[in-house]
PDB file as gemmi writes it, atoms N, CA and C in Angstrom:
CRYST1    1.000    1.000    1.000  90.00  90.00  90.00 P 1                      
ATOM      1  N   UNK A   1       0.863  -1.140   0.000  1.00  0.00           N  
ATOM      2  CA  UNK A   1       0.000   0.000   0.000  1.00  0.00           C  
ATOM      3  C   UNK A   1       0.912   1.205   0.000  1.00  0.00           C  
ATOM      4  N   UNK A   2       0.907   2.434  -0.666  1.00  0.00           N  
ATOM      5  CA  UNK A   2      -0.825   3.020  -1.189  1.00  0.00           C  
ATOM      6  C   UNK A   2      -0.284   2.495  -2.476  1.00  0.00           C  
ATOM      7  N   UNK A   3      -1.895   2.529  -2.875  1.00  0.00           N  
ATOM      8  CA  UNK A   3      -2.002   2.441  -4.815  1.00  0.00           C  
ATOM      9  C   UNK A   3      -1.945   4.038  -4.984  1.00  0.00           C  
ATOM     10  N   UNK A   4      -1.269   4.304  -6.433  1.00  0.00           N  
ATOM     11  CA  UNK A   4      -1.343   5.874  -7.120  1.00  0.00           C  
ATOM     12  C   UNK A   4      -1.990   5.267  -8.174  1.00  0.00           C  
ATOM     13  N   UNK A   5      -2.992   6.068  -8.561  1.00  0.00           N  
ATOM     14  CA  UNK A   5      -4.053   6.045 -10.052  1.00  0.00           C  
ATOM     15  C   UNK A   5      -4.041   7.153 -10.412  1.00  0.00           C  
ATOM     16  N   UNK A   6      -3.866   7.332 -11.633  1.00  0.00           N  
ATOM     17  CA  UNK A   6      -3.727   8.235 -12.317  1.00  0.00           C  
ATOM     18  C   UNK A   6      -4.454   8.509 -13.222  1.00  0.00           C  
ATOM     19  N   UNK A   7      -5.985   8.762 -13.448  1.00  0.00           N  
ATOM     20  CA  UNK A   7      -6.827   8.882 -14.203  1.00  0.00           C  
ATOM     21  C   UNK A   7      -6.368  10.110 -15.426  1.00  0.00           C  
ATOM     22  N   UNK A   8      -7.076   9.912 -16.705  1.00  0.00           N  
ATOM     23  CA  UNK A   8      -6.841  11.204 -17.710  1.00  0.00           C  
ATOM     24  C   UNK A   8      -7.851  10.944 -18.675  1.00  0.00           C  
ATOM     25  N   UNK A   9      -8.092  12.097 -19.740  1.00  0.00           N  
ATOM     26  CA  UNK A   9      -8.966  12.307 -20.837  1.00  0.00           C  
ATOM     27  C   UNK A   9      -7.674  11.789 -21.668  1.00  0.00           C  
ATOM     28  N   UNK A  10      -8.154  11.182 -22.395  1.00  0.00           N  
ATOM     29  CA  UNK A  10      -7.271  10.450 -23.671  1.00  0.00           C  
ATOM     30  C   UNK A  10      -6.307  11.503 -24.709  1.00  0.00           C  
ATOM     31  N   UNK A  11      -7.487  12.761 -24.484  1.00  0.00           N  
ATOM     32  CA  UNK A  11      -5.752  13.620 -25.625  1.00  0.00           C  
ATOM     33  C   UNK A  11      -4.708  14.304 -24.814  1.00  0.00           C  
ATOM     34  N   UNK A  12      -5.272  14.184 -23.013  1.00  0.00           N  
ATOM     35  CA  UNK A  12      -3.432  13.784 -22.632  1.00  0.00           C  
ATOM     36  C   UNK A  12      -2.535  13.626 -23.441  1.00  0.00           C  
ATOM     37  N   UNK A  13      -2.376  12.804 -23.686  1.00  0.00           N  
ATOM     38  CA  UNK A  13      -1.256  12.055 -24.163  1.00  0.00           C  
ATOM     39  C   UNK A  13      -0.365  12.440 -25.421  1.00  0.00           C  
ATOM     40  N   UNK A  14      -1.594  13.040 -26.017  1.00  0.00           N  
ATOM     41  CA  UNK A  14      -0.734  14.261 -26.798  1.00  0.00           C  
ATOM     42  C   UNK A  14       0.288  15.067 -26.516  1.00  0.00           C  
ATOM     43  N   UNK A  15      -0.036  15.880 -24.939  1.00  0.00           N  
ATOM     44  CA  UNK A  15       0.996  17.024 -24.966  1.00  0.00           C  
ATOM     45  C   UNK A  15       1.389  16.506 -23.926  1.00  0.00           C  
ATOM     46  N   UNK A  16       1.269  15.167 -23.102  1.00  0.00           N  
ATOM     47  CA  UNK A  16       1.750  15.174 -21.682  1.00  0.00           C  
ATOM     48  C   UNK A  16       2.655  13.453 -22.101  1.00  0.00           C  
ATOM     49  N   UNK A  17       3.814  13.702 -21.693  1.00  0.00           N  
ATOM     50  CA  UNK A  17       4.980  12.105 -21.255  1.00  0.00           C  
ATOM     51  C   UNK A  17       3.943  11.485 -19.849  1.00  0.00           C  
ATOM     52  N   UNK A  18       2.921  10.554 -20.201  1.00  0.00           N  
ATOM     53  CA  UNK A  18       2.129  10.064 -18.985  1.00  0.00           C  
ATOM     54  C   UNK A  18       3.011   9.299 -18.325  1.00  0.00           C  
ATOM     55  N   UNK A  19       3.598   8.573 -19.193  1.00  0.00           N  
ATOM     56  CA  UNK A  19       4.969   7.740 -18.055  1.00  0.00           C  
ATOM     57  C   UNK A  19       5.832   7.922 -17.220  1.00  0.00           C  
ATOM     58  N   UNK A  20       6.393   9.312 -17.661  1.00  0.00           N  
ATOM     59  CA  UNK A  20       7.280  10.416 -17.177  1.00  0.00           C  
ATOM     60  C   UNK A  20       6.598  11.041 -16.028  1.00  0.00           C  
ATOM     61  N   UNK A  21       4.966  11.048 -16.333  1.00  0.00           N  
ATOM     62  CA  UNK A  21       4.214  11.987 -15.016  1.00  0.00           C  
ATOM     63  C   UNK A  21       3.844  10.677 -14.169  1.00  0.00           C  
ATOM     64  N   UNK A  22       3.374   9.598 -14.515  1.00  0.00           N  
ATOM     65  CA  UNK A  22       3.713   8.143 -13.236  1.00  0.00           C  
ATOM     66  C   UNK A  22       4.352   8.405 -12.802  1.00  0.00           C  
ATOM     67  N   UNK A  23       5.955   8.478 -13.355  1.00  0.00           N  
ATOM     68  CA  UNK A  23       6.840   8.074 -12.938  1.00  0.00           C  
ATOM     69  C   UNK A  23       6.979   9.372 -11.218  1.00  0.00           C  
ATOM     70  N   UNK A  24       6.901  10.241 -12.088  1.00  0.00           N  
ATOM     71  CA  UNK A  24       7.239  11.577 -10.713  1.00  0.00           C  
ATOM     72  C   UNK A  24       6.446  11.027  -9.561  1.00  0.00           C  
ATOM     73  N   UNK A  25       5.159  11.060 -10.183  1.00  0.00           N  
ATOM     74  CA  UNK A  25       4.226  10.679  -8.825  1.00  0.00           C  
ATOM     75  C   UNK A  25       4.330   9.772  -7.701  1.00  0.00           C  
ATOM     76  N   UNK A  26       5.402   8.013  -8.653  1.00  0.00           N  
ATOM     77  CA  UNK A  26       5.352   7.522  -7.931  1.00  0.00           C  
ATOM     78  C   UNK A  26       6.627   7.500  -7.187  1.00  0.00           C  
ATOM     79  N   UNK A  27       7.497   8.729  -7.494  1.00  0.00           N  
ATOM     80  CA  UNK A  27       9.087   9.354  -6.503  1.00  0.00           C  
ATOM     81  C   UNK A  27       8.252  10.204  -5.732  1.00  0.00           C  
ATOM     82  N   UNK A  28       7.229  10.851  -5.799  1.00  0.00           N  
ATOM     83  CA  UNK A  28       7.320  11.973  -4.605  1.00  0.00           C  
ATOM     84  C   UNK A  28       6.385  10.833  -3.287  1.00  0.00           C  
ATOM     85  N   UNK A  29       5.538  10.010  -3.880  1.00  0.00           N  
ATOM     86  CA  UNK A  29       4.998   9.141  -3.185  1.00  0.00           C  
ATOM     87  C   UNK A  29       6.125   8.596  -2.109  1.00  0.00           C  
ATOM     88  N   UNK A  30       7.007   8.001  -2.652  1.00  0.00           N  
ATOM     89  CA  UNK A  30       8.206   6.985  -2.031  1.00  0.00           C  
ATOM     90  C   UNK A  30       8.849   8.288  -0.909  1.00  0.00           C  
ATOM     91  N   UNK A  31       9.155   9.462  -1.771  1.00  0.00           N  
ATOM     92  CA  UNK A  31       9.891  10.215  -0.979  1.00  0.00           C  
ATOM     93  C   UNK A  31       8.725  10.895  -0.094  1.00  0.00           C  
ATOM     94  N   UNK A  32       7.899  10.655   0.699  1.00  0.00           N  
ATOM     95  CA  UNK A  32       7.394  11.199   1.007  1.00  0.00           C  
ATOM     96  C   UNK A  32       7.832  10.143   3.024  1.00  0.00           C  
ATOM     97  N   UNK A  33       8.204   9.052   2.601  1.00  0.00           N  
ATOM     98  CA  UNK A  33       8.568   8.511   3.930  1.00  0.00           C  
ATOM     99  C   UNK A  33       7.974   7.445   4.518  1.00  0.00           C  
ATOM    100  N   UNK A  34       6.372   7.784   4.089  1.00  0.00           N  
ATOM    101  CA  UNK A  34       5.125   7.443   4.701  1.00  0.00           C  
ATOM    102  C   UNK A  34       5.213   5.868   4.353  1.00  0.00           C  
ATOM    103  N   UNK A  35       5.768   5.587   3.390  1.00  0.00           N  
ATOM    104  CA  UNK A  35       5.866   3.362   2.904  1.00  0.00           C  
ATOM    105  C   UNK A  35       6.711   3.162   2.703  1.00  0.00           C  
ATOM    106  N   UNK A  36       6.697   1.867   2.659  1.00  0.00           N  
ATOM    107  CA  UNK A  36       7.937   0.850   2.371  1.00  0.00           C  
ATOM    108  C   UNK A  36       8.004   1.445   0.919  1.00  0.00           C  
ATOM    109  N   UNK A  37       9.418   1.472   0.155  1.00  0.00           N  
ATOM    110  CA  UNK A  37       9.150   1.358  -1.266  1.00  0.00           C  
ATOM    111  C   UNK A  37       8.456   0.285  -2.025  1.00  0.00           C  
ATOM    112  N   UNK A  38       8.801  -0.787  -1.685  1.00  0.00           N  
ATOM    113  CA  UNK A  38       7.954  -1.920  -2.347  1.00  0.00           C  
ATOM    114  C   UNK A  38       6.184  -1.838  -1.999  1.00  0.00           C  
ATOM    115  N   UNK A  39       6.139  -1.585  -1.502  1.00  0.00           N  
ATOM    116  CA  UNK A  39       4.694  -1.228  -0.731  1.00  0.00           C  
ATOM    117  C   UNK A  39       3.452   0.044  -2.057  1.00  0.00           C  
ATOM    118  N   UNK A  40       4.461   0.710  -2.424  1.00  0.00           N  
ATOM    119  CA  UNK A  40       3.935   1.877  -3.343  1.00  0.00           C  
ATOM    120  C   UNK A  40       3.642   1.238  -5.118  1.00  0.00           C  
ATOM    121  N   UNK A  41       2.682   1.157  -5.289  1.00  0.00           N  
ATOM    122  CA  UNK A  41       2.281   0.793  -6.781  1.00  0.00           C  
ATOM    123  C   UNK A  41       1.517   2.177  -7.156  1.00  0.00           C  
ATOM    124  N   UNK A  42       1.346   2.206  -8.617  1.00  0.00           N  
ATOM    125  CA  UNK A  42       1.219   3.046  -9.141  1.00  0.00           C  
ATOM    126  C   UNK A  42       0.643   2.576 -10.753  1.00  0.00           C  
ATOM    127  N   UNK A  43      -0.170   3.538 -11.011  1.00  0.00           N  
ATOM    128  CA  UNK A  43      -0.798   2.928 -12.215  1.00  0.00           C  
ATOM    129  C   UNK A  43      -1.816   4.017 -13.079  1.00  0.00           C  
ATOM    130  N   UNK A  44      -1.526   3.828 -14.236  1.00  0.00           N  
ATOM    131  CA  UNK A  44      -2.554   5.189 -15.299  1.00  0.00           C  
ATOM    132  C   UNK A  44      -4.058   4.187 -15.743  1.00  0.00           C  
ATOM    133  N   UNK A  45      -5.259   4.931 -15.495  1.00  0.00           N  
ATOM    134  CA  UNK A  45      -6.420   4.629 -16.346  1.00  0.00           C  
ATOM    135  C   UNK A  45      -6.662   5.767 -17.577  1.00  0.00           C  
ATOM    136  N   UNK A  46      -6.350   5.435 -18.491  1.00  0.00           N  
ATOM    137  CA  UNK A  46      -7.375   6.472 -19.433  1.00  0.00           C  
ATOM    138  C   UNK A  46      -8.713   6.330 -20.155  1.00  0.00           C  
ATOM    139  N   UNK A  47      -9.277   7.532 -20.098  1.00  0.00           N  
ATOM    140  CA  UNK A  47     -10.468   7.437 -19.980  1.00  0.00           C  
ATOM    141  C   UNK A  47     -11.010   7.964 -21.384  1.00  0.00           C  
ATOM    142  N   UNK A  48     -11.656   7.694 -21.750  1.00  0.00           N  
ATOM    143  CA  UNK A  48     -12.251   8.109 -23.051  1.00  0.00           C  
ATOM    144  C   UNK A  48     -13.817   9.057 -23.935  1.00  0.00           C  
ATOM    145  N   UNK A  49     -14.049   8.184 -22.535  1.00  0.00           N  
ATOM    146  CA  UNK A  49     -15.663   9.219 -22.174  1.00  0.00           C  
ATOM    147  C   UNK A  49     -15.489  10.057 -20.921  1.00  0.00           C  
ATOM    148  N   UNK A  50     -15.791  11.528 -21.121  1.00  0.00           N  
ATOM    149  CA  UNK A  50     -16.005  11.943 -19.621  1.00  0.00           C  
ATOM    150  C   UNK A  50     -16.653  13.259 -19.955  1.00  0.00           C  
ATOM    151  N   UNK A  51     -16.951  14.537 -18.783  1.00  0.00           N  
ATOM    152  CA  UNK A  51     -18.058  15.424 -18.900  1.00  0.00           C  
ATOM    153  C   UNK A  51     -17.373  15.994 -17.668  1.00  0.00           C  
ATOM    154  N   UNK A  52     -17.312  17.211 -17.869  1.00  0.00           N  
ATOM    155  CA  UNK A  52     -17.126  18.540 -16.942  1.00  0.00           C  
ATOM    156  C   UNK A  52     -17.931  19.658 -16.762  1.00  0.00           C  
ATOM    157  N   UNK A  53     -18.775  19.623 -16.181  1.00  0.00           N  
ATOM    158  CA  UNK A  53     -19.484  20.898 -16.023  1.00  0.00           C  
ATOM    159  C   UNK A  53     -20.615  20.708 -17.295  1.00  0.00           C  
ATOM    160  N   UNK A  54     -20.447  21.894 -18.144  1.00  0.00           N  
ATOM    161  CA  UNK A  54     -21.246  22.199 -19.174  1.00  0.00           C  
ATOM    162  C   UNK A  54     -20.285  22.538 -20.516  1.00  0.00           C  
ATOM    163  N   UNK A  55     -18.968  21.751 -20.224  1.00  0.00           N  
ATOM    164  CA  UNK A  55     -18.318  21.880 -21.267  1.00  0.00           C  
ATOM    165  C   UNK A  55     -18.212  20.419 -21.365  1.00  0.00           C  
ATOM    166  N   UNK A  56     -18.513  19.151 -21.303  1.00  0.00           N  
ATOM    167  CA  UNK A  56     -18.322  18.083 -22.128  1.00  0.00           C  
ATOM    168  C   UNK A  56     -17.417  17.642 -22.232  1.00  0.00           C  
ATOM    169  N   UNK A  57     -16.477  17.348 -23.098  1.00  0.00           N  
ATOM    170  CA  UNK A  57     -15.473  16.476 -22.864  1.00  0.00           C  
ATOM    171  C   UNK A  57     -14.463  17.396 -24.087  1.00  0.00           C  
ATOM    172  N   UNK A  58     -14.863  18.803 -23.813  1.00  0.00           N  
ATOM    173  CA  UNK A  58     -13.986  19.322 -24.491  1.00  0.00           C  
ATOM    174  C   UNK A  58     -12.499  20.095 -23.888  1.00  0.00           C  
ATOM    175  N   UNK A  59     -12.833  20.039 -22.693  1.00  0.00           N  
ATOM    176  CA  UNK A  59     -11.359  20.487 -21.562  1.00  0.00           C  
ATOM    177  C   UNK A  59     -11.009  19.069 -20.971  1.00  0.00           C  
ATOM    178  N   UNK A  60     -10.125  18.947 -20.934  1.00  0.00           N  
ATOM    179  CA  UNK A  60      -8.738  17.938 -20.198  1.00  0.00           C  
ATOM    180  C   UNK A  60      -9.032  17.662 -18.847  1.00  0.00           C  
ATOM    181  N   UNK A  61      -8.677  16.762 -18.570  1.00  0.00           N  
ATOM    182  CA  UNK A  61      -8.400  16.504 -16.914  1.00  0.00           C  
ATOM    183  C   UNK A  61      -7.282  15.352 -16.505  1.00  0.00           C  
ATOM    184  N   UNK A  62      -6.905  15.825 -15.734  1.00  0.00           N  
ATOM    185  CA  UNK A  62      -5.940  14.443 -14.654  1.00  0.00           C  
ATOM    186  C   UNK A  62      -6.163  14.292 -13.547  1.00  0.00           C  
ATOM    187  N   UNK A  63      -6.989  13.275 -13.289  1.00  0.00           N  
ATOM    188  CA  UNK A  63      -7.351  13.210 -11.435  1.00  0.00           C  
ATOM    189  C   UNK A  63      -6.469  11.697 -10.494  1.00  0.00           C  
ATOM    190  N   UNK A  64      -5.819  12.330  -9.732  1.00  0.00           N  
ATOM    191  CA  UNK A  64      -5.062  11.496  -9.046  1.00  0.00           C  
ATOM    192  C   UNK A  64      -5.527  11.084  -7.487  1.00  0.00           C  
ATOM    193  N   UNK A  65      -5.664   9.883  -7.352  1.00  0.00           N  
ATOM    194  CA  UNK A  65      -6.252   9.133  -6.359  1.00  0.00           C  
ATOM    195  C   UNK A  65      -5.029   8.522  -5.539  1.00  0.00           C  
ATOM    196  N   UNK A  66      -4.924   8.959  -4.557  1.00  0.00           N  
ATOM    197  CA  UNK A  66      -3.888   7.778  -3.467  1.00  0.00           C  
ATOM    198  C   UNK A  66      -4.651   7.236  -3.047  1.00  0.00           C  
ATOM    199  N   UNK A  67      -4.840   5.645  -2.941  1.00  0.00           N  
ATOM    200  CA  UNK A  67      -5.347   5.211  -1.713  1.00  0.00           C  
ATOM    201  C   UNK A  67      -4.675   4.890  -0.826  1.00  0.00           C  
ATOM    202  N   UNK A  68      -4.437   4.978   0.784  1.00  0.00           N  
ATOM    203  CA  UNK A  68      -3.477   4.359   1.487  1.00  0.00           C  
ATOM    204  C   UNK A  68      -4.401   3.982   2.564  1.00  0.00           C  
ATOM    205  N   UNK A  69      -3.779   3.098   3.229  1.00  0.00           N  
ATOM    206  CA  UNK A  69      -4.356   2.248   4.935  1.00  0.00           C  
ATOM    207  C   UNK A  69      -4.061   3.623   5.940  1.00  0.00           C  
ATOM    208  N   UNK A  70      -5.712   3.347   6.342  1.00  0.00           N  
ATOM    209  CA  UNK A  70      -5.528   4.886   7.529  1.00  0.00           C  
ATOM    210  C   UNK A  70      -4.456   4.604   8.886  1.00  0.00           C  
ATOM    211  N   UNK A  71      -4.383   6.066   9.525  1.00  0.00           N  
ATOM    212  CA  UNK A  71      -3.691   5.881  10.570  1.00  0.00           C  
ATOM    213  C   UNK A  71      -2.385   6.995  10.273  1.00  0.00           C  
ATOM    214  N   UNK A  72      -2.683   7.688   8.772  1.00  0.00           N  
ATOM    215  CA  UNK A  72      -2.146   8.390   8.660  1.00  0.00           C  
ATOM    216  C   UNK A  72      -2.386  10.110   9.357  1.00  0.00           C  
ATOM    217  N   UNK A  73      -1.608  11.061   9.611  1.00  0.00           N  
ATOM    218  CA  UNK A  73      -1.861  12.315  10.588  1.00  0.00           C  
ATOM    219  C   UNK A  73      -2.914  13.129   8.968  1.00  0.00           C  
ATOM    220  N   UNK A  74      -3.851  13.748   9.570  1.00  0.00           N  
ATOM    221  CA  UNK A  74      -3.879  14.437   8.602  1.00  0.00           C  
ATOM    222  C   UNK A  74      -3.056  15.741   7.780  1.00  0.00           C  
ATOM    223  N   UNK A  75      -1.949  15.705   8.471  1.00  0.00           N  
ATOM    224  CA  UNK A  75      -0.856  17.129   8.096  1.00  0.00           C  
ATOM    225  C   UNK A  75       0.062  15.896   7.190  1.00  0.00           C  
ATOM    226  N   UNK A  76       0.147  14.869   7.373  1.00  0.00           N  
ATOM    227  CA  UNK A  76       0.565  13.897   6.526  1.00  0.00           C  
ATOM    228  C   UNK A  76       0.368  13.942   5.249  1.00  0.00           C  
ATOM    229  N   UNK A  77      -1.166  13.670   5.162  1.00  0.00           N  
ATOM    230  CA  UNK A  77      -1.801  13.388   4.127  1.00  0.00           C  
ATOM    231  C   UNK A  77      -2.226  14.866   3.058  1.00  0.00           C  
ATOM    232  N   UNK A  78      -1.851  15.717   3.760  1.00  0.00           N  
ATOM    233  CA  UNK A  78      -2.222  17.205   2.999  1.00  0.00           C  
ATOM    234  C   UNK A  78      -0.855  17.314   2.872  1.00  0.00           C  
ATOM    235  N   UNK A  79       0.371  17.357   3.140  1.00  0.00           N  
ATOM    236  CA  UNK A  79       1.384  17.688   2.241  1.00  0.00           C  
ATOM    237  C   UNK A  79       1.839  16.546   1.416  1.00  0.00           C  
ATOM    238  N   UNK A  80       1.298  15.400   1.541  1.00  0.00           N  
ATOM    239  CA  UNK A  80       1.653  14.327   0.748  1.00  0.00           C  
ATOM    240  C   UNK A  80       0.574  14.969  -1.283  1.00  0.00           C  
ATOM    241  N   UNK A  81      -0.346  15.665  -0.887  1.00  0.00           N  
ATOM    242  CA  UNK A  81      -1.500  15.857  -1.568  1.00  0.00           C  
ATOM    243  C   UNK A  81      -1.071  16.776  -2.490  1.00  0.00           C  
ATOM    244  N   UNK A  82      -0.667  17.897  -1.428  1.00  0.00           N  
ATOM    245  CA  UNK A  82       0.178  19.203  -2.188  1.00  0.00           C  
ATOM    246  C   UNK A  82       1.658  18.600  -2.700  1.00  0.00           C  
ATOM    247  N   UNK A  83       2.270  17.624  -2.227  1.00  0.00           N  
ATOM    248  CA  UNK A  83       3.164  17.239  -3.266  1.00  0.00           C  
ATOM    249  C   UNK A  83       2.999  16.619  -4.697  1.00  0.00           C  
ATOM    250  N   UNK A  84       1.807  15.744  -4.741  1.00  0.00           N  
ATOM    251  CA  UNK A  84       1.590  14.779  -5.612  1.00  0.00           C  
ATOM    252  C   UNK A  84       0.883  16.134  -7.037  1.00  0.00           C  
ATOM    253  N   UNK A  85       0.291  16.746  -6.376  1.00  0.00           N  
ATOM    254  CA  UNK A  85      -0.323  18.543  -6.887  1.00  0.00           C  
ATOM    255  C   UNK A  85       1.088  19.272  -7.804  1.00  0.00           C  
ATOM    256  N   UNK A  86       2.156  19.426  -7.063  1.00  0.00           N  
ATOM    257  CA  UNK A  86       2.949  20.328  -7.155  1.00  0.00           C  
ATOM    258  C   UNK A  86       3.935  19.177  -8.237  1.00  0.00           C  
ATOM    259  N   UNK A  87       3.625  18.108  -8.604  1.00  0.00           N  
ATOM    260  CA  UNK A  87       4.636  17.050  -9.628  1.00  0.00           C  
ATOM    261  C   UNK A  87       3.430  17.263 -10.933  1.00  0.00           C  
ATOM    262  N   UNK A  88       2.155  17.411 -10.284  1.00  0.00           N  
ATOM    263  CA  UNK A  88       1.357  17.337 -11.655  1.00  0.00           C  
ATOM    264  C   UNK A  88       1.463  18.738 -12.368  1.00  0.00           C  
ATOM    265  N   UNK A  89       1.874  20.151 -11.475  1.00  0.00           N  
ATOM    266  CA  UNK A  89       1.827  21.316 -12.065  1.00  0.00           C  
ATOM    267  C   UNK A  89       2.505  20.966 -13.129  1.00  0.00           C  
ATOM    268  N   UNK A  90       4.152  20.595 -12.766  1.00  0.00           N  
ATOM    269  CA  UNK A  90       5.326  20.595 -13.269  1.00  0.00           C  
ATOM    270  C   UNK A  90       5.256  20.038 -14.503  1.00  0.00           C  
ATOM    271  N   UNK A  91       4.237  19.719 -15.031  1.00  0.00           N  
ATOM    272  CA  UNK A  91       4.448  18.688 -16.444  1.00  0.00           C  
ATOM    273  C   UNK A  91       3.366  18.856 -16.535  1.00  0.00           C  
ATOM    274  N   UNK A  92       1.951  19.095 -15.855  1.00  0.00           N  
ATOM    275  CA  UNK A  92       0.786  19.596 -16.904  1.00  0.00           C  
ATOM    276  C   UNK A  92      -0.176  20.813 -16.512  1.00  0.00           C  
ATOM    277  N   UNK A  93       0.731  21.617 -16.361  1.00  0.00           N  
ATOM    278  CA  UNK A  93      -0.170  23.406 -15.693  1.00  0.00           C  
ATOM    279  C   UNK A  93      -0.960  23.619 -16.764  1.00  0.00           C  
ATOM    280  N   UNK A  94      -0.994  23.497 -17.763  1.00  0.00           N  
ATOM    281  CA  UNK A  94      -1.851  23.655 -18.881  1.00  0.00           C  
ATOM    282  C   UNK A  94      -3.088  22.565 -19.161  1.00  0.00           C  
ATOM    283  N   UNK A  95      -2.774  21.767 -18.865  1.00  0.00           N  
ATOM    284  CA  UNK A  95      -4.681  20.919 -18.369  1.00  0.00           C  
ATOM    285  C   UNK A  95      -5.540  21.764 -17.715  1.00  0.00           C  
ATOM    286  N   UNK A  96      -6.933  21.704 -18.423  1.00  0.00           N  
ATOM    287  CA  UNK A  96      -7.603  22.165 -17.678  1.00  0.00           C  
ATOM    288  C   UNK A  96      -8.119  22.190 -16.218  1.00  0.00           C  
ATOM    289  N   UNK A  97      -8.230  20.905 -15.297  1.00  0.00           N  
ATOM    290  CA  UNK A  97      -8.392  20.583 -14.418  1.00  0.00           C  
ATOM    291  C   UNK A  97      -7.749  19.111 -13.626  1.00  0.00           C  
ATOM    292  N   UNK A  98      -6.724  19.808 -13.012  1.00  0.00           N  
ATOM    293  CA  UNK A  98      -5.989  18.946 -11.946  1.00  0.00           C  
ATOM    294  C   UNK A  98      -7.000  18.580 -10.625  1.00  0.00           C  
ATOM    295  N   UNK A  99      -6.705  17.341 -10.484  1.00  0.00           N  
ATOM    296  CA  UNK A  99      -7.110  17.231  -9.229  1.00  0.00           C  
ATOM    297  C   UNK A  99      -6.428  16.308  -8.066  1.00  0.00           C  
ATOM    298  N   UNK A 100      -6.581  16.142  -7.233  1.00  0.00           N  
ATOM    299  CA  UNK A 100      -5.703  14.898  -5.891  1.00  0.00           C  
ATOM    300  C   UNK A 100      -6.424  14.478  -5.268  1.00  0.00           C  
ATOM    301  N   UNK A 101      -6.796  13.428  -4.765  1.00  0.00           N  
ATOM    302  CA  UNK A 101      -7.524  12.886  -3.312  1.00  0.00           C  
ATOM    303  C   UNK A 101      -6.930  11.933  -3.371  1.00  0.00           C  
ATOM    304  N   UNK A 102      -7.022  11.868  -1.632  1.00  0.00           N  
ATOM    305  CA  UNK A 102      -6.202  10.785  -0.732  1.00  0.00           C  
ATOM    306  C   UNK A 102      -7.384  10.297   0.241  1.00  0.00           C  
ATOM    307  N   UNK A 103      -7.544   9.095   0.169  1.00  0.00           N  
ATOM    308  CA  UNK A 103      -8.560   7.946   0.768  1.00  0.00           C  
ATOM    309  C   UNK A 103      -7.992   7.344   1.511  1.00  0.00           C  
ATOM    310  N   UNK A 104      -8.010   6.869   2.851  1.00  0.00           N  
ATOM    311  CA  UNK A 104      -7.870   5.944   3.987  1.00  0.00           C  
ATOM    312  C   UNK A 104      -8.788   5.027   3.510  1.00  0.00           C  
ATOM    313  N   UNK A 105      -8.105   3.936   3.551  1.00  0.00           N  
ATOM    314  CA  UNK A 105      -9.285   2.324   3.472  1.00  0.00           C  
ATOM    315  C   UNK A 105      -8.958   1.387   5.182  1.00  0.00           C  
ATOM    316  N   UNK A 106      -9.750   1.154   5.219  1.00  0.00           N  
ATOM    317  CA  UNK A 106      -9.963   0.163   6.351  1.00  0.00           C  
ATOM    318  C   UNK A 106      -8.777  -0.623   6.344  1.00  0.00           C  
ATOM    319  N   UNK A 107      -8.228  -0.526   7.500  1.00  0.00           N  
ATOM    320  CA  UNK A 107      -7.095  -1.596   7.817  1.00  0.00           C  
ATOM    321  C   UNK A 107      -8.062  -2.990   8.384  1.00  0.00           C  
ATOM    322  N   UNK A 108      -8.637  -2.908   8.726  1.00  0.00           N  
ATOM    323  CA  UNK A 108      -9.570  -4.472   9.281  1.00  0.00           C  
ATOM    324  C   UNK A 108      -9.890  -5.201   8.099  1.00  0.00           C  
ATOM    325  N   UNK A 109     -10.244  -4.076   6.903  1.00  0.00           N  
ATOM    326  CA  UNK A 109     -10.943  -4.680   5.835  1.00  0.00           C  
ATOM    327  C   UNK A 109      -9.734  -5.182   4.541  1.00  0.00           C  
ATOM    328  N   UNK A 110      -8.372  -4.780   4.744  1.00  0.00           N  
ATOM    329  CA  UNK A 110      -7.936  -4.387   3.278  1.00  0.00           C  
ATOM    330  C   UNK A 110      -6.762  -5.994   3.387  1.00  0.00           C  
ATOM    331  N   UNK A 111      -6.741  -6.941   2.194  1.00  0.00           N  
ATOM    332  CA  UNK A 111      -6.387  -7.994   2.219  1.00  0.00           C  
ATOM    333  C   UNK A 111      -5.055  -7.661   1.198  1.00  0.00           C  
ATOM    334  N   UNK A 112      -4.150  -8.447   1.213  1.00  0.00           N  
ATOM    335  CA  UNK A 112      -2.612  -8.189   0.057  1.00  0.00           C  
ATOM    336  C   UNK A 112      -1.728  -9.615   0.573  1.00  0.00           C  
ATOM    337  N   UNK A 113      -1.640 -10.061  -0.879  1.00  0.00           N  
ATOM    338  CA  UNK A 113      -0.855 -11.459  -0.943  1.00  0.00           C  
ATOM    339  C   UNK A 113       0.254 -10.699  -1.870  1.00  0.00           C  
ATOM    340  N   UNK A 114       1.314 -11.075  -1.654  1.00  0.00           N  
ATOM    341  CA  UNK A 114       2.764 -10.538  -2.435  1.00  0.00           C  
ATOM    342  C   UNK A 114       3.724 -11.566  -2.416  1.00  0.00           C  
ATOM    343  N   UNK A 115       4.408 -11.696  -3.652  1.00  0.00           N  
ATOM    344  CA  UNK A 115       4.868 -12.669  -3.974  1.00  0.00           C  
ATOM    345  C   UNK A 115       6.678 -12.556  -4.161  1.00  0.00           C  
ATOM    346  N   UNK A 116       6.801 -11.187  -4.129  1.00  0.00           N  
ATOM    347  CA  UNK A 116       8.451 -10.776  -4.544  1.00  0.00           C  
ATOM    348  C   UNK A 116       9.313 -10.455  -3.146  1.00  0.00           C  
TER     349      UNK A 116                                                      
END                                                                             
């Protein structure tokens, strides 16, 4: 744990290195202290259909999801937020709409078999 998801509108990929922007996300993640490195996965969905407001699917987006096992401080989890924020400026200030959230999942509930 945590997973990084990296959601996007498909003509991303046009003006943005998505691998290059994984990739940051999942260094400021690691450097952030909070996990094991092996512990941190990371991963892009792109999306193909989507809707903003009353403009449709004609402005951009990148929405980034941490999930991690709670128990984290919340001053933790807000500069972990504003970091993961401040890697997406850096490579896509020109998208229309950035976004971050960070989710606590149930430690009672959350199961992981690992094999490496």
């Amino acid at each position: 744990m945590p997973n990084v998801v990296m959601e996007y509108s498909n003509s991303i990929e046009e003006r943005v290195n998505v691998q290059a922007l994984l990739e940051d996300l999942h260094q400021v993640t690691i450097q952030s202290e909070l996990f094991g490195i092996r512990d941190v996965k990371s991963r892009t969905l792109r999306t193909h259909h989507w809707m903003i407001g009353d403009l449709d699917d004609s402005v951009d987006f990148i929405h980034v999801t941490l999930e991690l096992l709670d128990g984290r401080t919340d001053d933790q989890k807000k500069a972990l937020s504003e970091s993961l924020m401040a890697a997406l400026q850096a490579k896509a200030d020109f998208v229309a709409s950035l976004t971050v959230n960070i989710r606590d999942m149930d430690r009672g509930c959350f199961q992981k078999v690992t094999n490496f």
